[in-house]
N, C-alpha and C positions, 0 to 999 in steps of 0.2 A: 504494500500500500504506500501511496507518495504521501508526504508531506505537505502541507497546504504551497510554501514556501518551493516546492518542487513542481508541483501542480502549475503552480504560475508563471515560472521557469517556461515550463513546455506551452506554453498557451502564448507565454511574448514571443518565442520561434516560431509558432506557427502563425502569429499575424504577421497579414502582409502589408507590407510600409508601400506607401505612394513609389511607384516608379514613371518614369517620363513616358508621355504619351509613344506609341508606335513610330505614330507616323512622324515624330522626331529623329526618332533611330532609323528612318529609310531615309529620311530628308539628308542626314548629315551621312549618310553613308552613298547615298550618289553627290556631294561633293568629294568625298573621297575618292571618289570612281573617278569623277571627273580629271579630278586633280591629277591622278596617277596615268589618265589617258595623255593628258596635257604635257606631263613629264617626261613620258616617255611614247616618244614619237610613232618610232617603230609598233608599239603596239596597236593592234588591229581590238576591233569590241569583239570579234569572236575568240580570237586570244585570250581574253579577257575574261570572257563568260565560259571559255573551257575551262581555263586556271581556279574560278570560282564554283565550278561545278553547276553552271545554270545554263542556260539556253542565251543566245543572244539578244533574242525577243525578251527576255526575262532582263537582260541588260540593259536594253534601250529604252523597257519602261522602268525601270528604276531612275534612268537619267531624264526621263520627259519631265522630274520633278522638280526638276530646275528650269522648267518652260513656264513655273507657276511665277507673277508679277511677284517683285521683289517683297511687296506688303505683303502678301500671304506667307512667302517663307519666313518671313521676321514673326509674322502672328503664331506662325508653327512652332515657332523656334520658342515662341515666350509662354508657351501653352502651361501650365502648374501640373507636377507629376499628380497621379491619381491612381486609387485603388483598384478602377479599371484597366487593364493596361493596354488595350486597345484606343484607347482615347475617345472623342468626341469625333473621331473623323478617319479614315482606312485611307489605306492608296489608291484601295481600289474605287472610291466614292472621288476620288481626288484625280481621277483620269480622265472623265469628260472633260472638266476645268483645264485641263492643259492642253488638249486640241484647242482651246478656243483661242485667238493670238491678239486680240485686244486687252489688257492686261484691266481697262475700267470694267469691261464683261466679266474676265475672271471674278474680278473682286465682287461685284454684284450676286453673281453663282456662289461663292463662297460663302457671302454672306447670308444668302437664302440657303444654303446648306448647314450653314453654322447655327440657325434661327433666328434667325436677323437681328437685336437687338443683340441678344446676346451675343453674333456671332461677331464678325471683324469689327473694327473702327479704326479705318483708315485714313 
């Protein structure tokens, strides 16, 4: 039998502390993508996505998310970790948005995706 004092031990490990939204950790990992295609010349994106173990297609929509206006990635970026760890928002919700290449449209979609007040303020 545990101890009250042991009991609660095991109960703070098992709570889970805020982590940073998802779609943060794909945001700053296609600049790192970026970065490393920029760096090094010679590499091809299929190079790259063999090295990585994904598809090329898997590659190039990772990097479509730097197609997102500069305000949404900075709103991405400032987003508050949370219990969920998917965030308020996917990649994959975050894909129309980058075909679109008026960057006021984006944000407007963004916003109506984010629920509008609550969502951007640009």
């Amino acid at each position: 039998m545990l101890s009250p004092e042991e009991a609660q031990a095991i109960r703070a490990r098992r709570s889970k502390s805020p982590r940073p939204p998802r779609i943060q950790q794909d945001l700053l990992k296609a600049r790192q993508l970026k970065e490393r295609l920029e760096k090094t010349p010679s590499l091809t994106k299929t190079a790259l996505a063999r090295e990585l173990g994904i598809s090329r297609f898997e590659l190039i929509r990772r990097l479509n998310l730097l197609r997102l206006a500069p305000e949404i990635q900075d709103q991405i970026a400032a987003m508050p970790p949370s219990l969920s760890y998917g965030g308020p928002i996917s990649k994959r919700t975050l894909r129309d948005i980058t075909m679109i290449p008026d960057f006021e449209a984006q944000k407007n979609e963004f916003r109506r995706l984010m629920g509008g007040a609550a969502g951007g303020q640009f």
